[in-house]
N, C-alpha and C positions, 0 to 999 in steps of 0.2 A: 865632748866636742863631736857634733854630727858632721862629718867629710862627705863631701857630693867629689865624685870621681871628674873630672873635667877629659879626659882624653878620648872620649868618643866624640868627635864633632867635626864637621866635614871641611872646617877651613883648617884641618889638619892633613899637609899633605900625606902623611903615610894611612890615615884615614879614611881622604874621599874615594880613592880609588875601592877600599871594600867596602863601601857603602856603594858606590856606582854597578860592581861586579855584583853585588848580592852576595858578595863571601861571607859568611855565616859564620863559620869558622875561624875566619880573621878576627872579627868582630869579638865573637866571645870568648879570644884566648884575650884581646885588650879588656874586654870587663870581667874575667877572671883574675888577672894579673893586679886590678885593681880593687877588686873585693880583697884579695889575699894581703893588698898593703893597705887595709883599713878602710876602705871606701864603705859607707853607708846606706848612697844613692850613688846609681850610676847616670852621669848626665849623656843624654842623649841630646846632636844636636844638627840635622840635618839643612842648615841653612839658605845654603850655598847654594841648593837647589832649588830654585825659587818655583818652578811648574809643579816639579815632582816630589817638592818638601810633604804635603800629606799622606804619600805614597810611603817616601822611604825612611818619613820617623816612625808613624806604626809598622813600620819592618824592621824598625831599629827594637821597638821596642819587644815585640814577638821573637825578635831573635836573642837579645840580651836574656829574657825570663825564659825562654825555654830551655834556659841550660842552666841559670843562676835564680836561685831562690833570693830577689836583693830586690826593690824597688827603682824604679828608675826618675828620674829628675826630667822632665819633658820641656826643654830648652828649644824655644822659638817666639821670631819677632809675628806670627802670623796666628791668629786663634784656629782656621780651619785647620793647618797641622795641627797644634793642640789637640784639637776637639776629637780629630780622628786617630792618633794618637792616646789618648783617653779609651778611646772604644776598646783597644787587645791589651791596657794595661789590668795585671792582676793585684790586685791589692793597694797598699793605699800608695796613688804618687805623687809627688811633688809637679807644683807648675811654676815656669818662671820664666814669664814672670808676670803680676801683674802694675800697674802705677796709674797715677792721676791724670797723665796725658787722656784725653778725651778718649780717641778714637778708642785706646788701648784697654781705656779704662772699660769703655761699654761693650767693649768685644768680649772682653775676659772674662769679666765677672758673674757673666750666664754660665760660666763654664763651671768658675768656682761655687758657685750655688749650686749646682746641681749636681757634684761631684765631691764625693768626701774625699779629701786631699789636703795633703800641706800645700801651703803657697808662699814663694817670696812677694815681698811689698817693696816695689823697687824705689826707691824715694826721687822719685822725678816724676813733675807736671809739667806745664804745656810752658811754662820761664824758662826751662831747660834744665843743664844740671847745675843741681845745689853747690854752693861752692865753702861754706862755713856752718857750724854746728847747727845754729838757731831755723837756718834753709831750710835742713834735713828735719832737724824737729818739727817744725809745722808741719812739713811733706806727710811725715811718720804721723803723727798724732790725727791727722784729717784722713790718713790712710786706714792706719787703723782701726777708728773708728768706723769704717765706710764698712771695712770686711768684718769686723763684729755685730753690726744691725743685720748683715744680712746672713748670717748667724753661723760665720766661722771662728771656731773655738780660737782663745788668743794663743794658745798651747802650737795650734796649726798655723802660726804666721810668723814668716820669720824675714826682720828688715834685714835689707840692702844698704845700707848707706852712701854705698857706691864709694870705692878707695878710686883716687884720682894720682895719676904720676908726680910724683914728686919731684921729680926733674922738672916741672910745667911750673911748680908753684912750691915754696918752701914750708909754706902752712897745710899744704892739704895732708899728711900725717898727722899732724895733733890733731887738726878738726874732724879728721873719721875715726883718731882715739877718744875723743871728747864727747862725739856723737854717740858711739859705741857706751859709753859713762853712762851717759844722759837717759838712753835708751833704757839700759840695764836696772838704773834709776826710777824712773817714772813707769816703764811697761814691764813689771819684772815676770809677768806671765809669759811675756814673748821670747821670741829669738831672733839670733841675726844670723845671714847668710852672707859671704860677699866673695869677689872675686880677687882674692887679695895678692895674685900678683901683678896688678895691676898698678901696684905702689914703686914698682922697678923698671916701669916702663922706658926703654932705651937707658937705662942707667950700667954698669959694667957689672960685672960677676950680681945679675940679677939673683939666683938662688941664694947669697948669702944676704944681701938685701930683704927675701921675703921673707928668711927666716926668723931674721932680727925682728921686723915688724909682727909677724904671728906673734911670737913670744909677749909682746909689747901691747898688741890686741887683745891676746887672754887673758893677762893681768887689768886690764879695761874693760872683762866679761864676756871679750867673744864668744859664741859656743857652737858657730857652724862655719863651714868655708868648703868656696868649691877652687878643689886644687888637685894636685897628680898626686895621689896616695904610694905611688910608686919610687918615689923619692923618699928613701928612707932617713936623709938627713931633717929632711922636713917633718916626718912623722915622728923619731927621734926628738925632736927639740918640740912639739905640741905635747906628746905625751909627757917630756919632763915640767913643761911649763904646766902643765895641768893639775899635776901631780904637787909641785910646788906653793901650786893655788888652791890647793887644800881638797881639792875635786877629783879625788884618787886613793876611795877609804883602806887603807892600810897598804898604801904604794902598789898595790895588786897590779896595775896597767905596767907600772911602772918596773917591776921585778918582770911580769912576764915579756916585757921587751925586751931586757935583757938577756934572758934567758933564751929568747928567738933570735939576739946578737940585731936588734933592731938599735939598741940603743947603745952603741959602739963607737969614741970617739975616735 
């Protein structure tokens, strides 16, 4: 399971403020804290700032790598942050996101071709969002196909299927389980990425909600999510479900959680 850290991003109040001050320091004690609870990428995501977003996500990102050896996830709805963004990242990073909506599609994918990078495929075109398995499949399959002609390894792509609240609609769990299936199924070179607690959306005691549904996701083949690694209830209940699904050769993930008291009911 590849973890993208979610808690660097500016529509977090305890966040915007050290990204506004340029506190360096604030910054990379939250993407330390979150490398140390498993994060893989760290997302960076400076939105909020709609003038000065190309400004302060390559500062997000110079300031995260100059202290952590970790890759960062480069989170925005705008390609020019992207792009300039791109410029002070070291090594390989993730972008996300790209999808079939026109505008997005043609801005992006200059970027992706020209940058060795992973990329989420976020499965939404110009209809809007997908709302049942077969959506998302087409979305995916024309997506895919789109980022492998222009010659991104399928290894480097990893679908969104987009988890929708399930408070909104009592089908949208099985259908981003089903999709995840299908996925797994048909593109088994790929990956998926998504933002999966967004399946608790206004629902009560959300953390035990996303945790139920991870577990539920992995046994469906998930193998990426961007979520708070710092929650070690969460981390706990991935690593055991991982481990259960046969993806943890001689329980190894799974005794050394223990043994760091991660995995503590």
């Amino acid at each position: 399971m590849e973890i993208v850290g979610e808690l660097i991003n500016a529509s977090r109040k305890a966040i915007r403020p050290l990204i506004e001050n340029q506190d360096a320091d604030g910054i990379i004690d939250v993407a330390r804290k979150q490398v140390e609870g498993g994060a893989d990428y760290i997302d960076v995501n400076a939105g909020v700032f709609v003038k000065k977003e190309p400004e302060y996500l390559r500062w997000l990102v110079e300031t995260v790598q100059s202290a952590l050896d970790v890759p960062c996830c480069i989170d925005s709805p705008s390609y020019e942050a992207i792009e300039e963004a791109l410029k002070a990242h070291k090594g390989m990073p993730m972008i996300n996101s790209i999808s079939l909506e026109k505008d997005r599609y043609a801005n992006v994918m200059p970027l992706v071709e020209a940058a060795e990078c992973k990329v989420v495929a976020l499965c939404m075109d110009d209809k809007g969002m997908p709302e049942t398995k077969d959506q998302r499949m087409d979305i995916a399959d024309r997506l895919i196909n789109e980022l492998v002609q222009k010659g991104v390894k399928p290894d480097n792509i990893y679908v969104d299927p987009l988890v929708q609240p399930i408070g909104t609609d009592d089908r949208y769990g099985v259908e981003f389980l089903d999709t995840i299936e299908a996925l797994k199924r048909e593109f088994p070179e790929t990956h998926h990425m998504c933002g999966l607690s967004n399946i608790s959306f206004d629902m009560p005691k959300r953390k035990f909600v996303n945790r139920v549904f991870m577990i539920m996701a992995i046994a469906r083949g998930l193998d990426g999510a961007i979520l708070n690694p710092t929650d070690t209830q969460m981390m706990a209940s991935i690593i055991t479900a991982e481990t259960l699904m046969g993806r943890d050769k001689y329980c190894e993930n799974y005794l050394n959680a223990f043994r760091q008291g991660i995995v503590d009911p």
